[in-house]
N, C-alpha and C positions, 0 to 999 in steps of 0.2 A: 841528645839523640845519638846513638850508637849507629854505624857504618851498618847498611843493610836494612834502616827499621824504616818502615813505610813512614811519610814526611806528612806532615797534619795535612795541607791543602792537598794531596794528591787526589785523585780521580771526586774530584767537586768543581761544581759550578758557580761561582760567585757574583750574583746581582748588583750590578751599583746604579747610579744615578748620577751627572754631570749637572749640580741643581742651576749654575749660571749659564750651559748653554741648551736646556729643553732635549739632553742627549740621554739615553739609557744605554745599558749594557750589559757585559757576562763578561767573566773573563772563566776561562775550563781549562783543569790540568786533568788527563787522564794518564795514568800509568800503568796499573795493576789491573784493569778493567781494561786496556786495550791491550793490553798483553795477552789477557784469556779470552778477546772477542779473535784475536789472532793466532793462538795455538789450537784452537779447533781446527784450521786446518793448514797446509803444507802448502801456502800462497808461494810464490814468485815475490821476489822484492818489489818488482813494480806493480802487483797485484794487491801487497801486503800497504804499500804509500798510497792509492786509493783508498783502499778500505778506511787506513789510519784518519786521510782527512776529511770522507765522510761520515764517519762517529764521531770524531772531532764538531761537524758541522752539526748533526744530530743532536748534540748533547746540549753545545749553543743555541739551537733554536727549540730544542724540545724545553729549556726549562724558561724562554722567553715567553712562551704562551700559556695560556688559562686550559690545561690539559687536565681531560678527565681520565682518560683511555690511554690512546698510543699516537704518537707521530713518527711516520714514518716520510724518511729519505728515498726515492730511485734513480739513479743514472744510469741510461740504458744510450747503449752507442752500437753502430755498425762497424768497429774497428774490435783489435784483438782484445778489448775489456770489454765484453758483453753487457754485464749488470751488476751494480754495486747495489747493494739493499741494506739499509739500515732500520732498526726498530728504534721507539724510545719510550719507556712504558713510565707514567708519572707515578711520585707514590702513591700507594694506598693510604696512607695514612699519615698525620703528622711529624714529621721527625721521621721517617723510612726514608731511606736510598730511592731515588728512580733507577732503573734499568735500563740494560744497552743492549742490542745485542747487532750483528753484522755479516754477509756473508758475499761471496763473489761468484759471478762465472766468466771466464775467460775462453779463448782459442789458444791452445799453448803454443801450435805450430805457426801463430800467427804474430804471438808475443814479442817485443822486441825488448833488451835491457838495452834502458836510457834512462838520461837522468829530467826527462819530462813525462811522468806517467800522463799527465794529462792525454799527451800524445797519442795514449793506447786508446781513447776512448773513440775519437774520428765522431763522425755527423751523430747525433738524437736530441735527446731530452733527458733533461734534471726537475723532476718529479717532488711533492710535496704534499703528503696526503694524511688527515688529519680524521683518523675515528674516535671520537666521543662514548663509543657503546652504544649499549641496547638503547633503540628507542630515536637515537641521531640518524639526520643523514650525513654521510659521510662525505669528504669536502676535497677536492684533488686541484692542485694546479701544476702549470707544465711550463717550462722555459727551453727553449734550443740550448744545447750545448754553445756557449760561445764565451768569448775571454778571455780562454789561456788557463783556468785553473777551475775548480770548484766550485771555491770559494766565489771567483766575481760569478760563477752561474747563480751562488743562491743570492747574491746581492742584484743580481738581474732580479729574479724569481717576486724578491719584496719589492722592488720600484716597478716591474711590471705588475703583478696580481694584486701588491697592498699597497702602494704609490707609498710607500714608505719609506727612505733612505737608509741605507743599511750600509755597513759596512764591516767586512770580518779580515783579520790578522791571524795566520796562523803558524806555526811552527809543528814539524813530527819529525820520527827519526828512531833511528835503534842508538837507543845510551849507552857507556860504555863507562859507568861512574865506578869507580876502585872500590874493591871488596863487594859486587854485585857483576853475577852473570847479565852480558847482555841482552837489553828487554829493549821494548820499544815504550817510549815515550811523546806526548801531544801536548801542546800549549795553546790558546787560542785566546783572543778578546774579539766579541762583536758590538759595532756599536750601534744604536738608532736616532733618529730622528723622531720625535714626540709625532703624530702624524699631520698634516700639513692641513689646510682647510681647502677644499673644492677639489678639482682633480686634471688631469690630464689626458689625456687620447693615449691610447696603445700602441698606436702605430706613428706617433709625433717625436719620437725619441731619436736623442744626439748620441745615441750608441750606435755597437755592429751591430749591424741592418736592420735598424731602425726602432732599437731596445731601449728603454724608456734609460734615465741615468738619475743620478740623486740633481744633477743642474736643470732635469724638466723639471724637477719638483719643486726645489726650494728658490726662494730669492726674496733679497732684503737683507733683517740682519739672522733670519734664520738658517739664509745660504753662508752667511762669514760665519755664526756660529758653525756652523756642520765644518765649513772650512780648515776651520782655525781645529778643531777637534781631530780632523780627520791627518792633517800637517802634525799635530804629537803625536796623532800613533805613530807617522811614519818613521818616527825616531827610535822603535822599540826594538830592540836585540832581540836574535832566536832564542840565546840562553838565558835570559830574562824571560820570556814566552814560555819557554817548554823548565826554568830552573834547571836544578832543585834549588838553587841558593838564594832565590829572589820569592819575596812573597806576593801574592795577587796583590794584597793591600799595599805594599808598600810600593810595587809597579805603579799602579794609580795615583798613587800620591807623587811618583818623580813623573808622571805624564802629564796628570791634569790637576795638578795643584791650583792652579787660578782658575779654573770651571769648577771648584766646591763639590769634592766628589764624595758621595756617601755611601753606602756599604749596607746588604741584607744580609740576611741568615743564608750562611753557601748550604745550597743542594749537595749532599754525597749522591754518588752514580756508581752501581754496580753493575757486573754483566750479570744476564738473568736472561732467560729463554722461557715463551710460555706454550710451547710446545707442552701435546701430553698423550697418552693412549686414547681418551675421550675424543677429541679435534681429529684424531687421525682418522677413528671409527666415522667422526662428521663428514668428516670431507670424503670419505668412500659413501657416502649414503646415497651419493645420488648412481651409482652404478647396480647392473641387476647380476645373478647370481652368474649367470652366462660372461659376463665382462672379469666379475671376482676371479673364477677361475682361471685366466688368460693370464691373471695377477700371482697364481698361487703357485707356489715353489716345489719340486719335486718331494721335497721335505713334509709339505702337506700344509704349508703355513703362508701367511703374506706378511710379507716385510716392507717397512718403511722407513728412511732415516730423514733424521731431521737436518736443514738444510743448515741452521744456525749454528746448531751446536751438538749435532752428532750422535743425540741420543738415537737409539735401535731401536725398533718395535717391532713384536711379531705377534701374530693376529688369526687368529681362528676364522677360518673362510667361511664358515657356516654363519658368523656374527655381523656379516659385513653386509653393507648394500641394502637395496631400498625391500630387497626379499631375505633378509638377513633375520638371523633370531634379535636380535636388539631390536630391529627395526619393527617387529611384528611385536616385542614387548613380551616373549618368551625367553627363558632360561634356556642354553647352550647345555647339553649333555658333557 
């Protein structure tokens, strides 16, 4: 491998299974796909460390579930990081990439540089919303912001809403590897707990304020197994996490060599956006000719950009809206 040439595991997901403690897993290196979910736009570094580790978290939980559609990530706060939004679109087809894609709104005047981005988010909720497509209904749950990081919100999110014990390790960062322009780079492992039998109250939890934890859930030898699992991650290095020089499989095997760890076929993950001219025209459909206009540009056109990834659209006022020539099922002159 020559200095510069993308590294086989980079921006893939990789599935394992802990077959002697009932653990599963993912471990996700993204690189090149989080570099283009972040050169869309002109983030702030602590806007850009957000973003980093919820596609980081997106990509770990989007390829742990039975997706038809999309899973998507929200973190919405009353502080100067407004709303972090992630997508995660499974493949179409076997052996295809899923997709990623990310995007932010902040208060610049209200931004602070630090080195706890968490910090920017202040009071809301960490969101989890699961659409299957046409014909589903679609599935949302919500966690407070609380824990210091992300990460423990989405490991909140599964011991509250799926009494599941979870756990995610992450690493991100802007690399600075010789013979390559600085990019930004993510490393992450999550782990689970197989799910436990009977359940727990919502409101009985030994966390902050009164957030369910993996110790409501488990006990016996399923709580020393999580235990004993959760004590070798804690041993894992950031550059071990994020590489390049360490491989997913061979991380595994220096962590959990006596839990019997085995290995699926890694998910590759690209960014991708499904934004399009069609969606734009949908979602103007519910406005009447009178609203279009208020929309329409001196130019004689409506414009729209996309929040993900920047494409432009501009739009014939005449095609738009629920009194629109599309909408009436006529051709536009």
């Amino acid at each position: 491998m020559t200095i510069g040439s993308q590294i086989a595991w980079d921006d893939t997901v990789l599935p394992f299974q802990l077959d002697a403690s009932g653990i599963r897993g993912r471990v996700a290196r993204l690189d090149g796909v989080l570099d283009q979910v972040l050169k869309q736009h002109a983030y702030p570094p602590v806007i850009e460390a957000l973003v980093a580790e919820t596609a980081l978290l997106t990509a770990l939980i989007g390829q742990a579930v039975k997706l038809r559609w999309k899973l998507s990530l929200q973190v919405r706060g009353k502080g100067a990081a407004r709303l972090i939004a992630t997508d995660y679109y499974g493949p179409t087809a076997d052996g295809e990439p899923a997709r990623i894609r990310a995007y932010a709104s902040y208060d610049a005047e209200r931004l602070e540089e630090t080195d706890n981005p968490f910090s920017q988010i202040g009071e809301g909720y960490f969101a989890v919303m699961l659409d299957q497509g046409e014909g589903m209904t679609p599935y949302q749950g919500f966690t407070p912001i609380a824990g210091g990081s992300l990460s423990a919100c989405a490991e909140t999110y599964f011991a509250q809403s799926e009494q599941i014990p979870t756990r995610f390790s992450v690493a991100f960062g802007r690399s600075t590897e010789p013979g390559r322009p600085a990019h930004w780079r993510a490393g992450g492992m999550m782990l689970q707990h197989m799910p436990a039998m009977g359940g727990v109250a919502a409101d009985q939890g030994s966390g902050e304020g009164g957030l369910l934890t993996h110790a409501d859930i488990l006990s016996g030898a399923d709580s020393e197994n999580w235990t004993r699992a959760n004590l070798l991650l804690d041993t894992v290095e950031e550059l071990e996490m994020i590489g390049p020089s360490v491989e997913p499989t061979s991380l595994l095997v220096r962590l959990f060599h006596e839990e019997g760890p085995r290995v699926f076929d890694a998910q590759p993950v690209r960014f991708g956006c499904s934004c399009s001219a069609d969606k734009v025209v949908n979602t103007m459909s519910i406005y009447s000719q009178k609203d279009i206009a208020k929309m329409t540009t001196d130019a004689g056109i409506v414009t729209a950009d996309c929040q993900f990834c920047g494409a432009h659209y501009e739009l014939d006022p005449k095609t738009l809206g629920f009194e629109g020539t599309i909408a009436k099922g006529e051709q536009a002159e």
